[in-house]
KOLSERO-629706 format. One record per residue (C-alpha): residue number from 1; residue in three letters; chain; x, y, z. Coordinates in steps of 0.25 Angstrom, whole numbers, plus 5000, padded with zeros to 4 digits. Layout:
KOLSERO-629706
SITE, NUM, ALA, A, X, Y, Z
...
end
This chain:
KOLSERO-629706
SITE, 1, UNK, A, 5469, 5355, 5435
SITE, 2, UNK, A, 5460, 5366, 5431
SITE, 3, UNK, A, 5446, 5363, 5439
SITE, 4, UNK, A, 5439, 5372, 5444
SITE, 5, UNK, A, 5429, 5371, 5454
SITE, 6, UNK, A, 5420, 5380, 5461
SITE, 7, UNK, A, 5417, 5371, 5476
SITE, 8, UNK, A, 5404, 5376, 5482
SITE, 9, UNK, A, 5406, 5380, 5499
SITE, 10, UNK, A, 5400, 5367, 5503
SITE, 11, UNK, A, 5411, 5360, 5495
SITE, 12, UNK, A, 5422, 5355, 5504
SITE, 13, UNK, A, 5433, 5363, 5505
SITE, 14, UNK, A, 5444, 5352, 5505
SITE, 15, UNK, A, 5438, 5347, 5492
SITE, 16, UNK, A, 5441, 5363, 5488
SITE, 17, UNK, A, 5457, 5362, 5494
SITE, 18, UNK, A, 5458, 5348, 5488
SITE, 19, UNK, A, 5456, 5351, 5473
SITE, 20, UNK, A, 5462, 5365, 5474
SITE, 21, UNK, A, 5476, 5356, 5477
SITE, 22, UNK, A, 5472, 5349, 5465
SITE, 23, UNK, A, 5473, 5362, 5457
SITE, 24, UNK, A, 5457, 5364, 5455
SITE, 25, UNK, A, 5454, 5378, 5454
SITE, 26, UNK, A, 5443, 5378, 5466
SITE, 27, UNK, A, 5435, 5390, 5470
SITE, 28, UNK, A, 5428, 5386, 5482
SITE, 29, UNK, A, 5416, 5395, 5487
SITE, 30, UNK, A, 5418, 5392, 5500
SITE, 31, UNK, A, 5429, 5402, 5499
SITE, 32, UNK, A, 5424, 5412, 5489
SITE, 33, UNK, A, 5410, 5412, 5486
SITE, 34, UNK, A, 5405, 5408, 5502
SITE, 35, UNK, A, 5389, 5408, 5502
SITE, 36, UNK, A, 5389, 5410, 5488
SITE, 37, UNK, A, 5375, 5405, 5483
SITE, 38, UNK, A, 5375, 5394, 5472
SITE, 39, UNK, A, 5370, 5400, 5462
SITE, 40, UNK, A, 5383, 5411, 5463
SITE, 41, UNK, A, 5392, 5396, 5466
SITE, 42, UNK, A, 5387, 5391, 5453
SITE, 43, UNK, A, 5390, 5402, 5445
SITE, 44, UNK, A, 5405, 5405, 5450
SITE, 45, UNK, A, 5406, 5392, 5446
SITE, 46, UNK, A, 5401, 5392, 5433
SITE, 47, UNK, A, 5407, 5406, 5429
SITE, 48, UNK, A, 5421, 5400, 5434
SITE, 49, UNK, A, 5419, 5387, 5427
SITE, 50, UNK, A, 5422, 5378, 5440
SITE, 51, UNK, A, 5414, 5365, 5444
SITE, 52, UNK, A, 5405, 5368, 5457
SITE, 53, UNK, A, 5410, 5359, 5467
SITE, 54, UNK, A, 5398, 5357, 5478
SITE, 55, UNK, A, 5391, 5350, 5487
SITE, 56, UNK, A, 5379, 5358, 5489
SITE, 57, UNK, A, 5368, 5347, 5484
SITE, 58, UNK, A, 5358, 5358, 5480
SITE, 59, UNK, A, 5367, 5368, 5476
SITE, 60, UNK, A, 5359, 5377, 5465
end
């Protein structure tokens, strides 16, 4: 598999450690980019061409 995902803090982190056994390349902000405002979210993900995994409902 060559996802790759970019997971938002509020994403859960089981969902995180389940599709990283998959082989989907995941970086979770909860690890690397904590307090991280959306706009700078959105961009890593854009500028490393991952999906934006997140449950934020007004995220922007």
């Amino acid at each position: 598999m060559n996802e790759r995902f970019l997971a938002n803090e509020n994403f859960p982190a089981a969902i995180v450690r389940s599709l990283r056994a998959r082989g989907c390349d995941v970086v979770y902000a909860a690890e690397s980019l904590v307090g991280a405002s959306d706009e700078i979210i959105l961009i890593e993900a854009v500028r490393g061409n991952r999906v934006l995994l997140t449950f934020d409902r007004d995220f922007g």
